[in-house]
C-alpha positions as CSV (number, residue, x, y, z in Angstrom):
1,X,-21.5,-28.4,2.3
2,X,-23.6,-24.9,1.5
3,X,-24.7,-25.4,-1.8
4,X,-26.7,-22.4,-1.7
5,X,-23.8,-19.9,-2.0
6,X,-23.4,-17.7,-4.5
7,X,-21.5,-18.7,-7.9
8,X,-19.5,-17.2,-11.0
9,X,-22.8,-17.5,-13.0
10,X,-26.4,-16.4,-13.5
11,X,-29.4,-18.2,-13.2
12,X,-33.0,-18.7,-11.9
13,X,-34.3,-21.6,-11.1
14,X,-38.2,-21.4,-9.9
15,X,-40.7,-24.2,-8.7
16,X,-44.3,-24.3,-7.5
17,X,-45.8,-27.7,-5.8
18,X,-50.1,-28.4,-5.3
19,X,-50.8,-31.7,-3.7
20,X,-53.9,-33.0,-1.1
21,X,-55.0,-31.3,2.2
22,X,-54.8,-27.3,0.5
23,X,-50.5,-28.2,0.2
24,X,-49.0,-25.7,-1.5
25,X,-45.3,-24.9,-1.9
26,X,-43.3,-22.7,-4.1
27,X,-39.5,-21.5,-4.4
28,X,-37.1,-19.5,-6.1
29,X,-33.6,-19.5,-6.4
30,X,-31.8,-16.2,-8.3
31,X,-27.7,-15.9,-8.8
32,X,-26.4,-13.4,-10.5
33,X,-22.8,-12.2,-10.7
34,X,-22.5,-8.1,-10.6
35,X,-18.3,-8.3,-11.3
36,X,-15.8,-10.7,-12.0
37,X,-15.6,-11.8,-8.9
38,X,-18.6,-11.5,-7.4
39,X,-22.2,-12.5,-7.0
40,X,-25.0,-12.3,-4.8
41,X,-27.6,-15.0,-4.5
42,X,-31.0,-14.9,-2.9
43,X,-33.5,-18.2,-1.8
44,X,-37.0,-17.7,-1.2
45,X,-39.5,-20.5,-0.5
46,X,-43.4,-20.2,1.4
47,X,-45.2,-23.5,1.7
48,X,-49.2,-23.7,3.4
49,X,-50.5,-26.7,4.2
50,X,-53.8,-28.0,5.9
51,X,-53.9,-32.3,7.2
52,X,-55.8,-34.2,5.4
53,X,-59.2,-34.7,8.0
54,X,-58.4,-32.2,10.9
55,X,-60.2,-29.0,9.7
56,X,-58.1,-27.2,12.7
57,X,-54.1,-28.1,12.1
58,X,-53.0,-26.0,9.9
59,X,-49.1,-25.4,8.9
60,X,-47.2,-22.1,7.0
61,X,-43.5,-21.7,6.7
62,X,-41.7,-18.9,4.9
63,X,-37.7,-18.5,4.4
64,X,-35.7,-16.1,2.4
65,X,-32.2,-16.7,2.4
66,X,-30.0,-14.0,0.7
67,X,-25.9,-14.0,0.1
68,X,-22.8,-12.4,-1.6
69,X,-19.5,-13.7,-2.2
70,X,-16.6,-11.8,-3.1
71,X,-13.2,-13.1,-4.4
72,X,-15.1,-15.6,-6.2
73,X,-12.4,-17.3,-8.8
74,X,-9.5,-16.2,-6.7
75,X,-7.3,-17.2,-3.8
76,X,-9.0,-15.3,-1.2
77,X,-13.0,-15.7,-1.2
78,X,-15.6,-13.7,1.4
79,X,-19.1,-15.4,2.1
80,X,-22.0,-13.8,3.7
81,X,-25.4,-15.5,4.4
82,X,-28.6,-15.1,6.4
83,X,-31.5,-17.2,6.8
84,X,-34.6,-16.4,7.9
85,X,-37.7,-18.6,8.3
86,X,-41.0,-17.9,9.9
87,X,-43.8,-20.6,10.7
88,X,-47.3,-20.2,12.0
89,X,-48.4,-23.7,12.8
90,X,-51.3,-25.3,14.8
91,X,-50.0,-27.8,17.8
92,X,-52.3,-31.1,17.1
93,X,-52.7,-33.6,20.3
94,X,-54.0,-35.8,17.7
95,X,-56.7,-38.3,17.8
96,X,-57.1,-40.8,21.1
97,X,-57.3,-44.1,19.8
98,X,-59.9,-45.3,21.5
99,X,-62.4,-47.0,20.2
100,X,-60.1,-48.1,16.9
101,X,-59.2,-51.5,16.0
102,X,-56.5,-52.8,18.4
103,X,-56.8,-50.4,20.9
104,X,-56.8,-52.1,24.8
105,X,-57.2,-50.2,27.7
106,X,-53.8,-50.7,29.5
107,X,-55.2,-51.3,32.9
108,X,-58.6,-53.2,34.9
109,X,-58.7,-49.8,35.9
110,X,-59.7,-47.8,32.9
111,X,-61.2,-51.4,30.8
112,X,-64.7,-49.7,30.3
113,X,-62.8,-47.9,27.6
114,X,-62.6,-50.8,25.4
115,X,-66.7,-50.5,24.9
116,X,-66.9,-46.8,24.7
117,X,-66.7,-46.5,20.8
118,X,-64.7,-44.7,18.4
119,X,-63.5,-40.8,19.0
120,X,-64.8,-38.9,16.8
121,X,-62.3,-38.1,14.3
122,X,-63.6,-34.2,14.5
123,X,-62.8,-33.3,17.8
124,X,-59.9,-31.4,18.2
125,X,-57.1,-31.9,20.8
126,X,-54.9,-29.1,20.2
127,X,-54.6,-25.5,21.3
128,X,-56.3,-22.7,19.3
129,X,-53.9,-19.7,19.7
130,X,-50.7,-21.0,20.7
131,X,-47.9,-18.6,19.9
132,X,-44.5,-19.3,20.6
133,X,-41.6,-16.7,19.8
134,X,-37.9,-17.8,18.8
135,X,-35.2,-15.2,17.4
136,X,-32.0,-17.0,16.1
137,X,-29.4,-14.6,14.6
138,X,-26.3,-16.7,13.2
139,X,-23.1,-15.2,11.6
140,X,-20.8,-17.4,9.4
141,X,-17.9,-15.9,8.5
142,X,-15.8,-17.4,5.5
143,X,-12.1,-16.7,4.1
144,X,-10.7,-19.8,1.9
């Protein structure tokens, strides 16, 4: 089930989120019908977001998702929708457990581990400037 597609009335329906770690989130959602049988709709959202204690992992997202219908009320009804979301995030290795309450070093081997003390929690284990490219083009076509 869509239950973003457009619909035989108007409306707007906004929201905006703040929470912990810089989160931030907001959205809008805008139907309007231009004829009797047809409307467009269009979905926007952008969220940012930080994690709570690693200064370097960072996440962003952004979608806008607009569509028309046509036929809307009648036998014969047209759909078209696109999505598109973008998202610049920061790959986190996280944090070792070494060092934390219940770790055990899994082998003889590497048992000096269990007396090396805590990681510190501000090291980063990720990769600064890792960029990874994706395209996706779907097309949905509906007749009911």
């Amino acid at each position: 089930m869509i239950s973003k597609q457009p619909r035989n009335d108007s409306g707007i329906d906004a929201s905006a989120s703040i929470g912990s770690a810089w989160f931030r989130r907001g959205t809008l959602d805008v139907n309007q019908v231009i004829g009797d049988t047809t409307a467009v709709r269009l979905n926007v959202m952008g969220e940012k977001t930080h994690d709570a204690g690693r200064d370097k992992v960072k996440n962003e997202r952004y979608g806008v998702a607009p569509s028309v219908a046509f036929g809307l009320g009648t036998a014969n009804r047209l759909y078209l929708n696109y999505l598109h979301v973008t998202q610049h995030n920061t790959p986190d290795g996280g944090i070792p457990t070494i060092g934390l309450p219940g770790f055990s070093a899994p082998s003889a081997g590497t048992a000096a581990l269990n007396h090396s003390g805590k990681v510190d929690t501000h090291n980063f284990y990720g990769k600064h400037g890792f960029r990874l490219r994706r395209f996706d083009h779907r097309h949905r076509y509906h007749a009911f």
